[in-house]
Backbone atoms as SQL, in Angstrom:
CREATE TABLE atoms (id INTEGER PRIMARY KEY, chain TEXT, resi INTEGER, resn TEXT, atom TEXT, x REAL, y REAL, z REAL);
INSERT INTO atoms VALUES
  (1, 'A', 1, 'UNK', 'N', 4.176, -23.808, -12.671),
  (2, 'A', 1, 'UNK', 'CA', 4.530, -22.434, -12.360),
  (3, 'A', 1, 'UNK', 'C', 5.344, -22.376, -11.069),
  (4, 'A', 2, 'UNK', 'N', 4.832, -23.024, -10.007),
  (5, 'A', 2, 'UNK', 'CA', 5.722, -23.279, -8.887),
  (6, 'A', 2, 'UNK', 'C', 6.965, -23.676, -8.988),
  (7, 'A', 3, 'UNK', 'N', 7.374, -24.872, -9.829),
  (8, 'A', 3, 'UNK', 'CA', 8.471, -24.759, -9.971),
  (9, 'A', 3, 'UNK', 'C', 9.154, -24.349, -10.502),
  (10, 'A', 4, 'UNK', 'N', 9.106, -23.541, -11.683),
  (11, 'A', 4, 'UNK', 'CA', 9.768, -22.282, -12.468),
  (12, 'A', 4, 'UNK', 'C', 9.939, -20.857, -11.222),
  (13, 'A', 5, 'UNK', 'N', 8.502, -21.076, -10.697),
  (14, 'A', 5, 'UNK', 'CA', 9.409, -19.622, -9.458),
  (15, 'A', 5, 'UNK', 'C', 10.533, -20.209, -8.608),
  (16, 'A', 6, 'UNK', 'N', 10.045, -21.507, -7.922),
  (17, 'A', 6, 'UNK', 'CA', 11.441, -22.147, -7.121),
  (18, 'A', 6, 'UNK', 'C', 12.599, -22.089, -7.780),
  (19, 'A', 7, 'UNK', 'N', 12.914, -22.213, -8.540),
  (20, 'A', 7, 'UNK', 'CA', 14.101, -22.735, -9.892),
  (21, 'A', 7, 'UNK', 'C', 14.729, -20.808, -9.623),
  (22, 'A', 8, 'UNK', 'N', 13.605, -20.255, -10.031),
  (23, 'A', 8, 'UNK', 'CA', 14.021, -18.564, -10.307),
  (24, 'A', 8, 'UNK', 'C', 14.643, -18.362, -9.107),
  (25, 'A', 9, 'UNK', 'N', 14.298, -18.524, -7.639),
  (26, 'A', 9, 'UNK', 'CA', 14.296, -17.876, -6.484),
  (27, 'A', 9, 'UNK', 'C', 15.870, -18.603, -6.323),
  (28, 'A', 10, 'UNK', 'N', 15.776, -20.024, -6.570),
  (29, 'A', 10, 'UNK', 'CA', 17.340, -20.624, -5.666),
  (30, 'A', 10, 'UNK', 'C', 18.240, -20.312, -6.988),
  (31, 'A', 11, 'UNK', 'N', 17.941, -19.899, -7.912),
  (32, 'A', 11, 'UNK', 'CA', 19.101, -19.163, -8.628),
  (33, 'A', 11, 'UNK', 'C', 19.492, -18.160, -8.385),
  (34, 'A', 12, 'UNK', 'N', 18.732, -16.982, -8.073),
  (35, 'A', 12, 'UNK', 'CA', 18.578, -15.659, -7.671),
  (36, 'A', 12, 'UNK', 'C', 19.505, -15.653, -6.229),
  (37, 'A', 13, 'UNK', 'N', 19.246, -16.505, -5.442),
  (38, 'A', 13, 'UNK', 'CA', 19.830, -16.814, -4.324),
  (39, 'A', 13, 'UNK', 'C', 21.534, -17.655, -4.234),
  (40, 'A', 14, 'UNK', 'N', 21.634, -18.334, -5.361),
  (41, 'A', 14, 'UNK', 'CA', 23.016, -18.497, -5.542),
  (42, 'A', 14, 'UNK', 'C', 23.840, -17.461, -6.446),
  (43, 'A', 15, 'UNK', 'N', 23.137, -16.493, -7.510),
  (44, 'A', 15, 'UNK', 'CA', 24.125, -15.802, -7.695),
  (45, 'A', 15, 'UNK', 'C', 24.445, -14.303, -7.217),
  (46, 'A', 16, 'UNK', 'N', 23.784, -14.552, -5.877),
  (47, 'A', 16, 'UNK', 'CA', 23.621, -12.833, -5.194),
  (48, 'A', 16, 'UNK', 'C', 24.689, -13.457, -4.148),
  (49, 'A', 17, 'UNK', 'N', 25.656, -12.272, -3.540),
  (50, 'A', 17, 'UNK', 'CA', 27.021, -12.653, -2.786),
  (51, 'A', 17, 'UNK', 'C', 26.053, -12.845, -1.847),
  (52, 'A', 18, 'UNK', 'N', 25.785, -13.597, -1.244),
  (53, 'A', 18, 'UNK', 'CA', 25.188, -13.871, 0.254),
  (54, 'A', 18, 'UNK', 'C', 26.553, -14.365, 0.951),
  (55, 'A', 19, 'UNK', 'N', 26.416, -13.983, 2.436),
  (56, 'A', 19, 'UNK', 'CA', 27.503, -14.349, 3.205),
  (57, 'A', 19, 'UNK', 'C', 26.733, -14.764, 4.626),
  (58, 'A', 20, 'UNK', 'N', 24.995, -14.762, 4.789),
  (59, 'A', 20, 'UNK', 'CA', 25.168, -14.426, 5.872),
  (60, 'A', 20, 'UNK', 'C', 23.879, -15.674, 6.386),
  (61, 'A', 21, 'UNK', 'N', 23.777, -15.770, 7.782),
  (62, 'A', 21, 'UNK', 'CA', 21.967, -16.598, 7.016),
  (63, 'A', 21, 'UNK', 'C', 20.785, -16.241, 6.961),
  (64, 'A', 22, 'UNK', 'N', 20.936, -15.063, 6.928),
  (65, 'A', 22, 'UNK', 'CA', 19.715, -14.203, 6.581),
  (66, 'A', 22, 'UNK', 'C', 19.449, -13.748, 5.170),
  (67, 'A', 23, 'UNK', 'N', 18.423, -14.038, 4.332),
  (68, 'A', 23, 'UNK', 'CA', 18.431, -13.330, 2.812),
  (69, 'A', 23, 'UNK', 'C', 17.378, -12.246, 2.708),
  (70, 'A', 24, 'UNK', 'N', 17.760, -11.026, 2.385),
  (71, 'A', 24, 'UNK', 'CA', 16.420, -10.435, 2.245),
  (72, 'A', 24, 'UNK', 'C', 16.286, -10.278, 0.174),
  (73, 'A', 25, 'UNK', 'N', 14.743, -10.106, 0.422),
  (74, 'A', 25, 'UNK', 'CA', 13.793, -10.174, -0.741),
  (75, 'A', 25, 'UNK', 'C', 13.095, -8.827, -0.782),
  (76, 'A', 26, 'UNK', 'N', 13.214, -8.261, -1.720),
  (77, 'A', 26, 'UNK', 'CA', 12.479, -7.218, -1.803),
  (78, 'A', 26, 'UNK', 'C', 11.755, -7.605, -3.062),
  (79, 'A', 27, 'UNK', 'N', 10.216, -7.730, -3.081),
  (80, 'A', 27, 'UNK', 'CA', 8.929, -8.843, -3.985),
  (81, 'A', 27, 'UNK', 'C', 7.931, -7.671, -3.906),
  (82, 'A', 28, 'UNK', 'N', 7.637, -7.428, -5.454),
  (83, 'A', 28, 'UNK', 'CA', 6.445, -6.538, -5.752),
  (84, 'A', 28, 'UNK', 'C', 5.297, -7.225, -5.319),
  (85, 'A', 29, 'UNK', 'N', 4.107, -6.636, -4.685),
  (86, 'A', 29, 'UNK', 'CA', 3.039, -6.634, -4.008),
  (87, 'A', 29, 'UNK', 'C', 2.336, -8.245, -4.715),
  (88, 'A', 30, 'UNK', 'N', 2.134, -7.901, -6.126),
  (89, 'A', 30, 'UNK', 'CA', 1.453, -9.294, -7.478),
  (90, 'A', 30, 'UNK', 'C', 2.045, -10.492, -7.086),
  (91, 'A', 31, 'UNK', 'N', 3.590, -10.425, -6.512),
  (92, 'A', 31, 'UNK', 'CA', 4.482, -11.993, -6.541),
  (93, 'A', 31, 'UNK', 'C', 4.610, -12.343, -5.203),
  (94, 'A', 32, 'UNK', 'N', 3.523, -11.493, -3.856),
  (95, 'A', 32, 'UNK', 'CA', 4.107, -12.209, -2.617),
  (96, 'A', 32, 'UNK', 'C', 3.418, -13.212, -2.478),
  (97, 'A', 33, 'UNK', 'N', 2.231, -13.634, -2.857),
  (98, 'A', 33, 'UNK', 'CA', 1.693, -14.968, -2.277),
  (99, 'A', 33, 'UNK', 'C', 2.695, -16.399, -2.806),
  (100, 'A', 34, 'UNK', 'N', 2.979, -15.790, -4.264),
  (101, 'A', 34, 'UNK', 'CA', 3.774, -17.491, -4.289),
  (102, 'A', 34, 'UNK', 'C', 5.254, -17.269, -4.132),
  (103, 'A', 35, 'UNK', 'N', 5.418, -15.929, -3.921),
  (104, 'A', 35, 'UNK', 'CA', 6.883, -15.838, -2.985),
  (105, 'A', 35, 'UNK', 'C', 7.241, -16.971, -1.433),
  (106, 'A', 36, 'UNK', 'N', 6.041, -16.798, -0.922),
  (107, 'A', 36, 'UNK', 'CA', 6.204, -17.073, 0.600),
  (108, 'A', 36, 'UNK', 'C', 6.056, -18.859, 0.179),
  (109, 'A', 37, 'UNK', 'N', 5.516, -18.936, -0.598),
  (110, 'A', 37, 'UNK', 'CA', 5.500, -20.428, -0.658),
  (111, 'A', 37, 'UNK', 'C', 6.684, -21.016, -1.209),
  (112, 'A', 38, 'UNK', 'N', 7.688, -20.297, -2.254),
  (113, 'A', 38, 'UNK', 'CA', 8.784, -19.963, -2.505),
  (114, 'A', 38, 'UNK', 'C', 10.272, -20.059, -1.584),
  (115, 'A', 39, 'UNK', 'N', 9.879, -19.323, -0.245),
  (116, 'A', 39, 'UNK', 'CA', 10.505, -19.302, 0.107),
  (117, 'A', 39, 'UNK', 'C', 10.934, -20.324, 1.342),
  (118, 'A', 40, 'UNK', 'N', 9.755, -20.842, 1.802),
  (119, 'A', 40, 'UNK', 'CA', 9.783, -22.361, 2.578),
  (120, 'A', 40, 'UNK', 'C', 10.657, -22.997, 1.917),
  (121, 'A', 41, 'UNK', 'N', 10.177, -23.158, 0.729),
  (122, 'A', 41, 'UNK', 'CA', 10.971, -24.423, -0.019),
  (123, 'A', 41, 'UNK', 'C', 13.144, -23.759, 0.502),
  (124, 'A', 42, 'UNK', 'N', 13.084, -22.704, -0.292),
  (125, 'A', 42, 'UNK', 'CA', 14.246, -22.051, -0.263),
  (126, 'A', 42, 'UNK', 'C', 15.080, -22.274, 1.426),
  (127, 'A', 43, 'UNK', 'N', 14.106, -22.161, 2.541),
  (128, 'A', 43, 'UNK', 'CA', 14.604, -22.083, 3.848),
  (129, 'A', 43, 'UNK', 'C', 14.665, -23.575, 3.859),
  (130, 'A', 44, 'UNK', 'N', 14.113, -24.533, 3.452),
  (131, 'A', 44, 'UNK', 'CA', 14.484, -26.099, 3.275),
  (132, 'A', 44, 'UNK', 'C', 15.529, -26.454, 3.006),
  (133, 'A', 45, 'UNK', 'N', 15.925, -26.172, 1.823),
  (134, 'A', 45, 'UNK', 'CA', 16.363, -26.544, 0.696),
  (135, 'A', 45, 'UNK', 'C', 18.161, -25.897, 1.308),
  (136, 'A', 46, 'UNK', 'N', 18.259, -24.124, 1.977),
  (137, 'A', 46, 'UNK', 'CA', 19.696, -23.885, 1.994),
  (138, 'A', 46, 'UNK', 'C', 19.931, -23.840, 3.421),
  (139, 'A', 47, 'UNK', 'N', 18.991, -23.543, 4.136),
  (140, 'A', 47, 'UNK', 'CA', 19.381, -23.887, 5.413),
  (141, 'A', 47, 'UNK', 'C', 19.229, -21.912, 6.058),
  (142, 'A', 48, 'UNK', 'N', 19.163, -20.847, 5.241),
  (143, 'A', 48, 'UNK', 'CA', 19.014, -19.743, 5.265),
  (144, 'A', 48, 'UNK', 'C', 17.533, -18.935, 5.525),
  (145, 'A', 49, 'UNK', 'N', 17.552, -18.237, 6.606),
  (146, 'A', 49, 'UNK', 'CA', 15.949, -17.191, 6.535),
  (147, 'A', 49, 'UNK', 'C', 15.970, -16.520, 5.435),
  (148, 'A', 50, 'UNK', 'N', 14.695, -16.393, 4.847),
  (149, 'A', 50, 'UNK', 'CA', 14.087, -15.574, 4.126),
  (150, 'A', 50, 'UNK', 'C', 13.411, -14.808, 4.690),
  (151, 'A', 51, 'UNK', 'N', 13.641, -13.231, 4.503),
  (152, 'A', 51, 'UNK', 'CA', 12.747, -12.037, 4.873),
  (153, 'A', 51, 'UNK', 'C', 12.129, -11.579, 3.979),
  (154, 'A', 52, 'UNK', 'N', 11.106, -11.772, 3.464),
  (155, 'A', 52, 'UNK', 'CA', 10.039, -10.874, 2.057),
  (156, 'A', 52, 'UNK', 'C', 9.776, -9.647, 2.893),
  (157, 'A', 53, 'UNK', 'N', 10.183, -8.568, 1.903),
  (158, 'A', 53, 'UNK', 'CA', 9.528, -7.207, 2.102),
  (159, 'A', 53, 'UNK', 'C', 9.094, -6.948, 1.017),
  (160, 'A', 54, 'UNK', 'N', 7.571, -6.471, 0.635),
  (161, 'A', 54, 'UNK', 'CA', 6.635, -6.714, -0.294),
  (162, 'A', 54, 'UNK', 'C', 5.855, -5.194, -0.861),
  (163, 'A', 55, 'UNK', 'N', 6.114, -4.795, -1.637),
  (164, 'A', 55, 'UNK', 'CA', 5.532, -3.385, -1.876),
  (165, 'A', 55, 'UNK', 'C', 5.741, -3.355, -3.382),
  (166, 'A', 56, 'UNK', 'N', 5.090, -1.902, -3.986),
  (167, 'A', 56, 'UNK', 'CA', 4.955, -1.518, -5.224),
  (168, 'A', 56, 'UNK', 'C', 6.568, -1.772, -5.706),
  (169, 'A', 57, 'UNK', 'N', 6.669, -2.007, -7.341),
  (170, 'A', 57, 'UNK', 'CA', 8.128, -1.931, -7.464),
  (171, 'A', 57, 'UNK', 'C', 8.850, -0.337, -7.045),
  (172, 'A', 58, 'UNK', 'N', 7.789, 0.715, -7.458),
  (173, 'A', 58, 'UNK', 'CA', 8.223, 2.560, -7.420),
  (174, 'A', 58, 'UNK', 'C', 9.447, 2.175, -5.590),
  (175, 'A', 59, 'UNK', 'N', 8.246, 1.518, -4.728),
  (176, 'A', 59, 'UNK', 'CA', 8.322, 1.586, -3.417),
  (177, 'A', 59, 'UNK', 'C', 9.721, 1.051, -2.989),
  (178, 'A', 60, 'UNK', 'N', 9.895, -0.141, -3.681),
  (179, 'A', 60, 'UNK', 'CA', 10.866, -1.149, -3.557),
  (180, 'A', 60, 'UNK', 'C', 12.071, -0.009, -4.097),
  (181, 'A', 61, 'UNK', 'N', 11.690, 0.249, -4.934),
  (182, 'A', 61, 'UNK', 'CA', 13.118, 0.846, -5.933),
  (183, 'A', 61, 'UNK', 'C', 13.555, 2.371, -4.827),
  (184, 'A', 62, 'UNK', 'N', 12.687, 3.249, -4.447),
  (185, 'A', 62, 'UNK', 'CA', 12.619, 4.668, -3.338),
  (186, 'A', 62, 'UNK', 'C', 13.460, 3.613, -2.272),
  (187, 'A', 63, 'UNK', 'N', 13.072, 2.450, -1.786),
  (188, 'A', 63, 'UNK', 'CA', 13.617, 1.839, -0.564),
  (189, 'A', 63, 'UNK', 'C', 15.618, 1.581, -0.477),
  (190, 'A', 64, 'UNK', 'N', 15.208, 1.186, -2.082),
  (191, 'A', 64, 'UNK', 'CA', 17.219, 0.357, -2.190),
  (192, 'A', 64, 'UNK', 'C', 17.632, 1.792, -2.531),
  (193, 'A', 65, 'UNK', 'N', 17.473, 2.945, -3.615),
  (194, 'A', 65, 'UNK', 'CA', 17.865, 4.202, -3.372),
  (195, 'A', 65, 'UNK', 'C', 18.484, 4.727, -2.490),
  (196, 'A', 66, 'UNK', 'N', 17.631, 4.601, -1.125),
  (197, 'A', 66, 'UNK', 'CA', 17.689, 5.093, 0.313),
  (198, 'A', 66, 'UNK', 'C', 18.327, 4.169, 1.626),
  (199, 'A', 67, 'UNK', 'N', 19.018, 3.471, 1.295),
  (200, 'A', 67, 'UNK', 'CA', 19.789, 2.050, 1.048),
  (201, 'A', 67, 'UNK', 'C', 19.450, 0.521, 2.137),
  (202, 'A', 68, 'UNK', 'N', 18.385, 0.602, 1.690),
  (203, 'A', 68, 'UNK', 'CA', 17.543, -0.447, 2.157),
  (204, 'A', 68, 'UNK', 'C', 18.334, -1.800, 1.751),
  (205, 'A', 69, 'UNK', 'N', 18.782, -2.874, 2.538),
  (206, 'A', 69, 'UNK', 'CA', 20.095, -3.646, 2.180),
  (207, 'A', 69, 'UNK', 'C', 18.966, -5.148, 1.698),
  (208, 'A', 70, 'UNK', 'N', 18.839, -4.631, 0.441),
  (209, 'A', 70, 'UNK', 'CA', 18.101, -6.195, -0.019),
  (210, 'A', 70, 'UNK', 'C', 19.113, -6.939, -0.987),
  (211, 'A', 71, 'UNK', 'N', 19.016, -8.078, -0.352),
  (212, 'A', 71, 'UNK', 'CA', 20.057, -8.884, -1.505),
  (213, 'A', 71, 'UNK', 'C', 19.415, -9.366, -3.150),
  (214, 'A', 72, 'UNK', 'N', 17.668, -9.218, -3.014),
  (215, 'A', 72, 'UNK', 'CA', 17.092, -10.179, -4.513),
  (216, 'A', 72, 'UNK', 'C', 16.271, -9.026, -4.415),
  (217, 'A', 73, 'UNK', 'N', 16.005, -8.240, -5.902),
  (218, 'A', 73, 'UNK', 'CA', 14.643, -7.828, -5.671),
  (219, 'A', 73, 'UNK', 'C', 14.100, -8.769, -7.093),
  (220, 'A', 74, 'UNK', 'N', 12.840, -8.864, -6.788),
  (221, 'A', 74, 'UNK', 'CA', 11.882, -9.224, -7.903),
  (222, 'A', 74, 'UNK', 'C', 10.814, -8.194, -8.084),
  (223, 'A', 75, 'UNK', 'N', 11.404, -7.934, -9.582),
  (224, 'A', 75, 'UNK', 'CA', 10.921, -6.007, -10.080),
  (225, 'A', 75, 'UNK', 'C', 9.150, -6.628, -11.375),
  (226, 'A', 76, 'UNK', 'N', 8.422, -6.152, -10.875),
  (227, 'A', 76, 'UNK', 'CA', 7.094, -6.104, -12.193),
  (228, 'A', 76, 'UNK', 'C', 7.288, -5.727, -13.037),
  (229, 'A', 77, 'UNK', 'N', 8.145, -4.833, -12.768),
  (230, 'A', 77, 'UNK', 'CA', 8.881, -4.166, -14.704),
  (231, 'A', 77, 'UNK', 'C', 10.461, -4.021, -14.523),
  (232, 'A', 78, 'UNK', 'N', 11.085, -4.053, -15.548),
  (233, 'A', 78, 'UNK', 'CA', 12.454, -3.694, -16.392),
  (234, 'A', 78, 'UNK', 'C', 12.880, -2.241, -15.965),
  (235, 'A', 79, 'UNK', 'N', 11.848, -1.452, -15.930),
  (236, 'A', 79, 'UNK', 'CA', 12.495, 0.182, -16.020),
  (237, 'A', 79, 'UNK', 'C', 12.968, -0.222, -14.613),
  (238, 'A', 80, 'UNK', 'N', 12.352, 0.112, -13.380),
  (239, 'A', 80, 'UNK', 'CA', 13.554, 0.362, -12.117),
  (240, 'A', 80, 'UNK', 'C', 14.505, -0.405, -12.482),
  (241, 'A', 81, 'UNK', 'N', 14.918, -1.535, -12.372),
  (242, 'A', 81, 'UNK', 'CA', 16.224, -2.833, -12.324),
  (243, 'A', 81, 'UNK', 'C', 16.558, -1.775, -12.756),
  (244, 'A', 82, 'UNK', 'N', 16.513, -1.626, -14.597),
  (245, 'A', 82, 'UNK', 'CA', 17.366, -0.773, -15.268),
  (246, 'A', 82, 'UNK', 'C', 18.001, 0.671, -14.555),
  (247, 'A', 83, 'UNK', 'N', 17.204, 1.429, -14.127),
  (248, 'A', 83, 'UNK', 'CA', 17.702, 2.167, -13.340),
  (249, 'A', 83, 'UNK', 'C', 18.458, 1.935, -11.950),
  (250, 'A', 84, 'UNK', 'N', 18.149, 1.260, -11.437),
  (251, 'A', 84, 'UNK', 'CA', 19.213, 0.579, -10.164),
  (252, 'A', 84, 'UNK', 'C', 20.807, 0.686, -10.777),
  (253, 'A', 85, 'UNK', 'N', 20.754, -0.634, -12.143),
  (254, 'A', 85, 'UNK', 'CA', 21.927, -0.915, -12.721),
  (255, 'A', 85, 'UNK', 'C', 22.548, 0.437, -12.741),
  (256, 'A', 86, 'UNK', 'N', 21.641, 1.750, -13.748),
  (257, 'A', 86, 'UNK', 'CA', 22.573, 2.758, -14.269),
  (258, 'A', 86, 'UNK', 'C', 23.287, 3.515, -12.892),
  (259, 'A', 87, 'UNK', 'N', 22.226, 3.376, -11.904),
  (260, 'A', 87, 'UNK', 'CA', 22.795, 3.921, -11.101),
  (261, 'A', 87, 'UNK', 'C', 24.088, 3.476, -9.767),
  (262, 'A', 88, 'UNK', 'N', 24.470, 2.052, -10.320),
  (263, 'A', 88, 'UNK', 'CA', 25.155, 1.506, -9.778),
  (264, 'A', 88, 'UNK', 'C', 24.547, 1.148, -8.341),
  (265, 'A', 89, 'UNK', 'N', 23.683, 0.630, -8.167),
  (266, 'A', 89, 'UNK', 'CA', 22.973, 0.054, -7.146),
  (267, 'A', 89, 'UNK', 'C', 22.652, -1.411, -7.028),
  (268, 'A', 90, 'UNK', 'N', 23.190, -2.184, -8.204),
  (269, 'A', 90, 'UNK', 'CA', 23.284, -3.618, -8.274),
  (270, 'A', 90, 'UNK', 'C', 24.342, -4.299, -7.968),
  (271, 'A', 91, 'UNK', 'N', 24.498, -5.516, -8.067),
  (272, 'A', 91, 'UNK', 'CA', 25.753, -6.393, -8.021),
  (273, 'A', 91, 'UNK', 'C', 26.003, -6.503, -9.420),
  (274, 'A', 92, 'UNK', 'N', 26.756, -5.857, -10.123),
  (275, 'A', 92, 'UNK', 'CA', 26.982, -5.374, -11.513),
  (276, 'A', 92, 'UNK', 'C', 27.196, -7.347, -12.121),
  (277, 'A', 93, 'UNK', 'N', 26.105, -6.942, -13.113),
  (278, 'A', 93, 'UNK', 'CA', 25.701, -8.376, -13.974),
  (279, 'A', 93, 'UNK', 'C', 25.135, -9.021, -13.335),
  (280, 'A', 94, 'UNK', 'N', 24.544, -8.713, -12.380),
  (281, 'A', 94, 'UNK', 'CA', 23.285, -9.809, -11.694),
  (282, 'A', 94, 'UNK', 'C', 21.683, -9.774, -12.213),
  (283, 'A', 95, 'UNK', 'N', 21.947, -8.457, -13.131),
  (284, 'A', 95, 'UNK', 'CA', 20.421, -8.187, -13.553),
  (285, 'A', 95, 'UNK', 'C', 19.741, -8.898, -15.048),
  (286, 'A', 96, 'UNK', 'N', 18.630, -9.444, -14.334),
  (287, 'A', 96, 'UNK', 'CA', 18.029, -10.450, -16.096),
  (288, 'A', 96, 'UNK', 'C', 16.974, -10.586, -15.632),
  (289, 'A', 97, 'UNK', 'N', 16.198, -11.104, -17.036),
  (290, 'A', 97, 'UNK', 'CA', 14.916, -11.435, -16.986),
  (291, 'A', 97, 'UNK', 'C', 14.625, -12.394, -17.522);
């Protein structure tokens, strides 16, 4: 399982425009424990900080709305993403499951 989230996270992380060396994460409340373990590897591995900000997806989704500058979110459900997308709040085609 660990390495299927690692695999998820440094993909997630190469196809989001990052420019900078800071990455932020916006991680529903269920996925922060093996986020953070996740993300060591990730700060190893690219040489980049990881910032987890960790809340309900509702919370996460009210946050990027209100334009909270997260580069990855990892959503518990399909409906927000989906709504992000419609609302043009993604990096158009970055969204999957």
């Amino acid at each position: 399982m660990f390495r299927i989230c690692l695999w998820f996270a440094m993909f997630m992380a190469l196809i989001a425009p990052i420019h900078a060396a800071e990455v932020s994460f916006a991680v529903t409340a269920n996925f922060a424990a093996p986020m953070q373990k996740i993300t060591q590897a990730f700060e190893q591995d690219t040489g980049h900080k990881a910032v987890l900000s960790c809340g309900s997806t509702g919370m996460l989704y009210a946050q990027i709305r209100n334009g909270a500058p997260y580069q990855i979110l990892l959503s518990a459900d399909a409906d927000k993403p989906n709504k992000l997308e419609k609302e043009g709040l993604d990096a158009p085609g970055s969204r999957f499951t």
